[in-house]
C-alpha positions as CSV (number, residue, x, y, z in Angstrom):
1,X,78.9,108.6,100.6
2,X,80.7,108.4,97.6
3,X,84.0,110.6,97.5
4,X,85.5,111.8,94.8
5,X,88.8,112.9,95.3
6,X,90.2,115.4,92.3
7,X,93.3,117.5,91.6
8,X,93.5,120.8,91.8
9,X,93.4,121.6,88.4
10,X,90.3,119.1,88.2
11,X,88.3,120.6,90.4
12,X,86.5,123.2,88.5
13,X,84.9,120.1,86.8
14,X,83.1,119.4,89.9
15,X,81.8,122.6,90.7
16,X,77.9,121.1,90.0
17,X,78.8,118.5,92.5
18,X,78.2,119.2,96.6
19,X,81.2,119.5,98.7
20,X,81.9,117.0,101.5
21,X,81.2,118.8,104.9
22,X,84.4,118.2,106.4
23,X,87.5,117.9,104.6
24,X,89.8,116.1,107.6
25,X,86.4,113.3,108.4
26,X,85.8,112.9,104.3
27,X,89.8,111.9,104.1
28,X,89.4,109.8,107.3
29,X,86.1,108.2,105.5
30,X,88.1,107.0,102.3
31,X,91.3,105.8,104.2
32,X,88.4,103.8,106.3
33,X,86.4,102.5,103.2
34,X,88.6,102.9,100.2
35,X,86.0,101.1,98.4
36,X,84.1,104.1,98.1
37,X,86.8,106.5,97.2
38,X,88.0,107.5,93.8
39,X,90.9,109.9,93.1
40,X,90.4,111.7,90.0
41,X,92.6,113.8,87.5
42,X,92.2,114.9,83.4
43,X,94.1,115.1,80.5
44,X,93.3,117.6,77.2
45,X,93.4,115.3,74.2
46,X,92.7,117.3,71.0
47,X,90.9,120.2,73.0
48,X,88.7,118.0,75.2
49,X,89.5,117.1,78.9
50,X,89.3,112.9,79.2
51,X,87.9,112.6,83.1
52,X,90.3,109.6,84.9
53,X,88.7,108.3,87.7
54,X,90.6,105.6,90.0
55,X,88.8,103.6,93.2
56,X,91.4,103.8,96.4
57,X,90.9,100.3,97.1
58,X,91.0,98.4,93.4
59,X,93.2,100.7,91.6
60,X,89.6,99.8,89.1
61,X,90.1,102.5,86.1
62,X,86.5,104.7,84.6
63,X,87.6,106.9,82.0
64,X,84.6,109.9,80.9
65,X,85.7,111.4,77.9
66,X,84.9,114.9,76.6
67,X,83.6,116.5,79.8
68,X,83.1,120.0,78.7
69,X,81.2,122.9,80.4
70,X,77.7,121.0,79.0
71,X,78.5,117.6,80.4
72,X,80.1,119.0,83.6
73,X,76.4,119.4,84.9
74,X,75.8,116.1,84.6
75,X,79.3,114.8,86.0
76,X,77.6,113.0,88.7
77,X,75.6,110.8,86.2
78,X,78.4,110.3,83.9
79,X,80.4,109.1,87.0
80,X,77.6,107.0,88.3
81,X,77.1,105.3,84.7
82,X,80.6,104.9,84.3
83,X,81.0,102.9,87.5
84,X,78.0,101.0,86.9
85,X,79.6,99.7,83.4
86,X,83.5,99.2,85.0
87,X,81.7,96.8,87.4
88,X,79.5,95.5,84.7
89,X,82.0,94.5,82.5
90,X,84.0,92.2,85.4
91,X,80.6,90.7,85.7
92,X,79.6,91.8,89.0
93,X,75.5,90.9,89.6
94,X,73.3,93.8,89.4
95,X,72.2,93.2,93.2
96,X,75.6,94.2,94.6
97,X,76.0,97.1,92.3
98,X,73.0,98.2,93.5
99,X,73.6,97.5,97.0
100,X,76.7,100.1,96.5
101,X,75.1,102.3,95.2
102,X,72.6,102.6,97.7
103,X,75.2,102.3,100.5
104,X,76.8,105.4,99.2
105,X,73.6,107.4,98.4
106,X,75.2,110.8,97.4
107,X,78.6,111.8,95.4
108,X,80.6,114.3,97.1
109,X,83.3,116.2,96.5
110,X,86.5,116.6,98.3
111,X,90.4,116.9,96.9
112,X,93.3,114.9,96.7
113,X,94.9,113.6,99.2
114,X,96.6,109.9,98.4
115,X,99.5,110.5,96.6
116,X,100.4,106.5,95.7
117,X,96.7,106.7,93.7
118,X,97.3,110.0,92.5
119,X,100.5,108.1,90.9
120,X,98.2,105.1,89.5
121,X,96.0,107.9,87.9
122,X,98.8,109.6,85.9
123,X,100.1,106.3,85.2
124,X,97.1,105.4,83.2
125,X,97.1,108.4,82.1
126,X,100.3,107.8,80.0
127,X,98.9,104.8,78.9
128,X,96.5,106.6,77.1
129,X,97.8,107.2,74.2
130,X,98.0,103.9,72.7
131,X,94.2,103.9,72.5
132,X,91.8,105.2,70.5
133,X,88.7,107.5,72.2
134,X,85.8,107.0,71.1
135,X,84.0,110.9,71.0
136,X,80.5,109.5,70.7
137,X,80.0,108.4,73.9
138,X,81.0,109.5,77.6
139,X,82.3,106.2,79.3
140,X,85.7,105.0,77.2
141,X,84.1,101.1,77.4
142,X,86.7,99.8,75.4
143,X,89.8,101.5,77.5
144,X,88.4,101.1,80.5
145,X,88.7,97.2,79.6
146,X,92.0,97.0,78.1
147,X,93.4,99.3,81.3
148,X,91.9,96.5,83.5
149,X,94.9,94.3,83.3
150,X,97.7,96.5,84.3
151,X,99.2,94.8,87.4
152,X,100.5,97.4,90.4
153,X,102.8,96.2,93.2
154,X,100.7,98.1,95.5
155,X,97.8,95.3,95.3
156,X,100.1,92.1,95.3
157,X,100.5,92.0,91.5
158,X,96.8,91.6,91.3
159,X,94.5,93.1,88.4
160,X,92.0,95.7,89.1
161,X,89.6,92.9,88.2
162,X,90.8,90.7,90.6
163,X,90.8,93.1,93.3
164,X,87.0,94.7,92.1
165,X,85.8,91.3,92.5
166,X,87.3,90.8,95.8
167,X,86.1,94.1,97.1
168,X,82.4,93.2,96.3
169,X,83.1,90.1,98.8
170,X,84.8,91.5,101.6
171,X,84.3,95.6,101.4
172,X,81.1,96.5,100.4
173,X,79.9,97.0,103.7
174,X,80.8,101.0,104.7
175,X,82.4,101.2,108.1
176,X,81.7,103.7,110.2
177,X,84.9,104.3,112.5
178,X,85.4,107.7,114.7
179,X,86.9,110.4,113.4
180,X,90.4,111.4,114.8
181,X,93.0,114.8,114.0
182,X,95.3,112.8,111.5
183,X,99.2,114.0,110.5
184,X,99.4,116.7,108.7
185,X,99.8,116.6,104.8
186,X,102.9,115.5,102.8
187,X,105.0,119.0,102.7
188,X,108.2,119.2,100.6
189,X,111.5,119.2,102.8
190,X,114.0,117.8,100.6
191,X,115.1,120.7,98.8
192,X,115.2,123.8,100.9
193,X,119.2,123.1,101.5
194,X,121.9,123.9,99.1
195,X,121.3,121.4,96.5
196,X,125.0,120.7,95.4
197,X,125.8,120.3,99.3
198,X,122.4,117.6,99.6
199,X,124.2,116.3,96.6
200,X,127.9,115.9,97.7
201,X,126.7,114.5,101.0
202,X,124.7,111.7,98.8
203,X,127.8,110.5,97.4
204,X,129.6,110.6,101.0
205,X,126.5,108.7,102.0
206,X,126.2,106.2,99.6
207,X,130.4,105.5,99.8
208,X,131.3,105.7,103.7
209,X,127.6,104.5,104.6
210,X,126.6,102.1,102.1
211,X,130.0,101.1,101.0
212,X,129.1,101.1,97.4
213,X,131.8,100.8,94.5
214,X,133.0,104.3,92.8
215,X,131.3,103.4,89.9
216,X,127.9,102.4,91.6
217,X,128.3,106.0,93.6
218,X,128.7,108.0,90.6
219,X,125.9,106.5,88.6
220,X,123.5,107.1,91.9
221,X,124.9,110.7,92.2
222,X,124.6,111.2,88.4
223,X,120.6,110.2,88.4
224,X,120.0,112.3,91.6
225,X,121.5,115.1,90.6
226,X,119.7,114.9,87.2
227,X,116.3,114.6,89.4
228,X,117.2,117.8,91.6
229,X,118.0,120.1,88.4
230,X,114.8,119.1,86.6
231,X,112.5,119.8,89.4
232,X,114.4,122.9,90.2
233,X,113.9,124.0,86.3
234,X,110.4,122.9,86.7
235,X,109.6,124.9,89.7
236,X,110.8,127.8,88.4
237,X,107.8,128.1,86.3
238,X,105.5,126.1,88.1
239,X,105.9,127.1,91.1
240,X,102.9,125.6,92.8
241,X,104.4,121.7,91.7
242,X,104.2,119.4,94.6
243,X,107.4,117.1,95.1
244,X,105.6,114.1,94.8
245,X,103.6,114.7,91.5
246,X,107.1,115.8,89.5
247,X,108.6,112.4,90.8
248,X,105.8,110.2,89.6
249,X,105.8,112.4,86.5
250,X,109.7,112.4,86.0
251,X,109.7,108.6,86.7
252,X,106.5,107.0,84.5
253,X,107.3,109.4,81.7
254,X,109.3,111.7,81.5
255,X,113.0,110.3,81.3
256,X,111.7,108.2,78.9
257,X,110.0,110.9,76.7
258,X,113.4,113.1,76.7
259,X,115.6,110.2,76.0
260,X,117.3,110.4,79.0
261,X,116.5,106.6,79.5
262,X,116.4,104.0,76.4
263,X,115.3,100.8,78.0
264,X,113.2,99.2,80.8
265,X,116.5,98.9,82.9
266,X,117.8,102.4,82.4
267,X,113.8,103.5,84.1
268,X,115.0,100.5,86.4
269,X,118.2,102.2,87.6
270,X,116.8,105.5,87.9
271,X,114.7,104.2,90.5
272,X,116.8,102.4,92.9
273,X,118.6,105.8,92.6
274,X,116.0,108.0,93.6
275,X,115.0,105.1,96.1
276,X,118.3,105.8,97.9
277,X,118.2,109.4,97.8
278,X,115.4,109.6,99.5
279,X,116.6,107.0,102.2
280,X,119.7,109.4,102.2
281,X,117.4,112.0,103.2
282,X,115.0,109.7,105.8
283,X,118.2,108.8,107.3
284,X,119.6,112.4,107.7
285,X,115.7,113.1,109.4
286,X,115.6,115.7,106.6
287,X,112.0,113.9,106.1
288,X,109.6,111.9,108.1
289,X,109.3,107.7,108.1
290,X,105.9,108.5,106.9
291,X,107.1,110.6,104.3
292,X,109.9,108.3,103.1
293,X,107.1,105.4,103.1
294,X,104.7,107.4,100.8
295,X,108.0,108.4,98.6
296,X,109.0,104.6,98.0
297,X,105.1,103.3,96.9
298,X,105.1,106.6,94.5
299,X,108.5,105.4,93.5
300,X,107.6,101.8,93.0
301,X,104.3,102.5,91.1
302,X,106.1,105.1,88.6
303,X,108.9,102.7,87.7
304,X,106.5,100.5,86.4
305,X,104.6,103.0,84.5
306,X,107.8,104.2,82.9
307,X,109.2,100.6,82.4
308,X,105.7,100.1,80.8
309,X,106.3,102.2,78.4
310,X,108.5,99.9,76.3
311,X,106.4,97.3,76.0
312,X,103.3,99.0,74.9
313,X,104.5,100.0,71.6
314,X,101.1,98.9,70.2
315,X,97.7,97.0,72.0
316,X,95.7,96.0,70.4
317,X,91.6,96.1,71.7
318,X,88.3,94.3,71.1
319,X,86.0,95.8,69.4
């Protein structure tokens, strides 16, 4: 099986795809063989949704452009050719792309579930527009190739390349563990209190716990603050936004679209705040270890996006 993991709002492109029979075993499937898991979300560039597709395991990049209510009935062959040519391009030999192909025999459908690759979607996301699409064809060849080179914490510095390659020698076998109840989903916790009490007991935290300076506390109050009052105004008319998805959004983009940071250490700063709010609120059991865990890898992952975002002024691509 080949899972495909999409938003929410992605899903309706996958409607000519089959559904996984089980949501809980599917999830417990791509935690178990990553390899053959993909999370997936779009962006509307000039009226046409570009398709990103991201493998769990590789962080390897296939970008399907123009997917409209035509090409949406042949999804799972754009997806299937667009995999093909991401591990075509790194070189891979036609046997073993074959080989997992045939170990995964059918695409299937389920949702999103992995926040830290849902992050690494929207991150390349962003980085999309400092390349050019190319509307003739489906698969973004060209992107897809340039994207390959962006480094993530989350796989030891390592290239998707590097780490498609790898896969191919050590993961291409599926494993077929027993399926077990698993924790429940990430659910927001952090801001059901009084905000400006969460807040005031941040800076009590960060100055009687962490014996930071005055100045140190005010800049760390000042940035968490700032976070709280966007995604307030944000859910107030989007009221459906998950936690996680505004911080990797507010971190790989945002801050640095509004101007409210102008350089790779102001996206820096941000994040060692937001890294200690949220180890305020671990510490005060206002959310789980699991939670805070999932919190600092979005938290890592978007600071490089947004810190990314000065240096890709321009790129320049083969052609």
């Amino acid at each position: 099986m080949l899972v495909m993991n999409p938003t929410k709002k992605t899903l309706p492109l996958f409607s000519y795809i089959e559904k996984v029979d089980n949501e809980k075993s599917a999830k417990h499937f791509s935690k178990t063989n990553p390899f053959y898991s993909w999370h997936v979300n779009y962006v509307t560039v000039n009226r046409k949704k570009v398709l990103f597709l991201v493998n769990d395991l590789t962080f390897l990049p296939v970008v399907l452009a123009d997917i409209n209510a035509t090409e949406k009935k042949q999804l799972d062959a754009h997806i299937e050719d667009g995999i093909q040519l991401a591990f075509q391009m790194l070189g891979i030999p036609k046997g073993k792309i074959r080989r997992y192909f045939e170990n995964a025999r059918s695409i299937k459908v389920n949702k999103n579930h992995n926040r830290t690759i849902s992050s690494i979607v929207n991150n390349y996301i962003y980085l999309l527009e400092y390349f050019p699409l190319d509307w003739e064809r489906v698969p973004q060849v060209r992107i897809m190739a340039a994207l390959n080179d962006h480094i993530f914490s989350s796989n030891d510095y390592k290239t998707a390349d590097e780490t498609t390659r790898m896969a191919f020698e050590n993961h291409l076998d599926i494993l077929d563990n027993e399926f077990k109840e698993e924790e429940t989903e990430f659910v927001d916790t952090s801001f059901k209190a009084n905000t400006n009490e969460a807040i005031a007991a941040f800076g009590i935290y960060l100055k009687e716990e962490l014996e930071l300076s005055d100045k140190v506390v005010k800049r760390h109050n000042d940035n968490a603050n700032l976070y709280v009052q966007e995604l307030l105004v944000y859910r107030s008319y989007q009221p459906d936004l998950n936690e996680l998805d505004f911080l990797t959004l507010f971190l790989s983009g945002y801050i640095v679209d509004k101007g409210i940071v102008q350089s790779q250490t102001g996206v820096q700063q941000m994040g060692t705040s937001l890294k200690k709010y949220y180890r305020f609120l671990a510490d005060a059991h206002k959310i789980t270890a699991s939670q805070h865990k999932e919190i600092k890898d979005v938290i890592g992952e978007s600071v490089e996006a947004g810190k990314s975002l000065f240096i890709y002024t321009s790129f320049d691509i083969d052609y």
